[in-house]
C-alpha positions as CSV (number, residue, x, y, z in Angstrom):
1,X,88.1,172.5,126.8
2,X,85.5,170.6,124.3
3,X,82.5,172.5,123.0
4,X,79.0,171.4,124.2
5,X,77.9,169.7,120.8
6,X,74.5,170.6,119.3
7,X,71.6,169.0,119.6
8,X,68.4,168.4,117.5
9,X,64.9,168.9,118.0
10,X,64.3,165.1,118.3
11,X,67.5,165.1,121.1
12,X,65.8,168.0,122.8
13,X,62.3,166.4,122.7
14,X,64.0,163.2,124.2
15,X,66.0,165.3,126.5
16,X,62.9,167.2,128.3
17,X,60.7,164.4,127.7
18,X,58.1,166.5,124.9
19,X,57.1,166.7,121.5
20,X,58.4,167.4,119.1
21,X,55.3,169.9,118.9
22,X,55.9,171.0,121.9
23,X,59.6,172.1,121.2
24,X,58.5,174.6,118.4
25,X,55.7,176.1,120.4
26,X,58.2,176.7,123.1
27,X,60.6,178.1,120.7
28,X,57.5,180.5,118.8
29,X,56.0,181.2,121.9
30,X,58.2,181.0,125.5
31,X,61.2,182.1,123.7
32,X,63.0,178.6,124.4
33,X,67.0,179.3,123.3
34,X,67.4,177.6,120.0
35,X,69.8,178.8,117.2
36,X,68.9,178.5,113.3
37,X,71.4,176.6,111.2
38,X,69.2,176.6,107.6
39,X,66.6,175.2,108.3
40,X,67.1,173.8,111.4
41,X,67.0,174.2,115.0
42,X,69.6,173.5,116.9
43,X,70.0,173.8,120.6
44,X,72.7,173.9,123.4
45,X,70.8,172.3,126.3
46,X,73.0,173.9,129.1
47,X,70.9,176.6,127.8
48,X,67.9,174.8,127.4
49,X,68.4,173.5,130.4
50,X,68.9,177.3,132.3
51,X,65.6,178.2,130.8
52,X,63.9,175.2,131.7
53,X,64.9,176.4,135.4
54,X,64.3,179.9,135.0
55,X,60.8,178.8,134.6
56,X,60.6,179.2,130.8
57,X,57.9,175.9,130.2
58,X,55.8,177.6,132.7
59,X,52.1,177.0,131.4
60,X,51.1,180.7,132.8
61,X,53.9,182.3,130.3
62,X,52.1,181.4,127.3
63,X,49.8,183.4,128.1
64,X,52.0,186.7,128.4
């Protein structure tokens, strides 16, 4: 079995179709799943994906 590789902000951006601003709000705020290699993000996106469809980009969450 291969590991999932890891992806970037800019790959995740792509990925869900967002900014790049949007990805760090999400990650500050809605408690998107990203990991912090220095001083990076980096992201699995079977797990972004799994939050995505948990309803984690909800606009009503932000509010919480």
């Amino acid at each position: 079995m291969t590991a999932e590789p890891w992806a970037s902000v800019d790959q995740i951006a792509e990925h869900l179709g967002v900014t790049r601003d949007s990805i760090y709000r999400w990650i500050d705020r809605k408690g998107l799943p990203a990991h912090r290699v220095g001083r990076l993000w980096k992201f699995q996106v079977s797990e972004v994906d799994g939050w995505v469809r948990a309803g984690g980009a909800n606009e009503e969450k932000e509010h919480e």
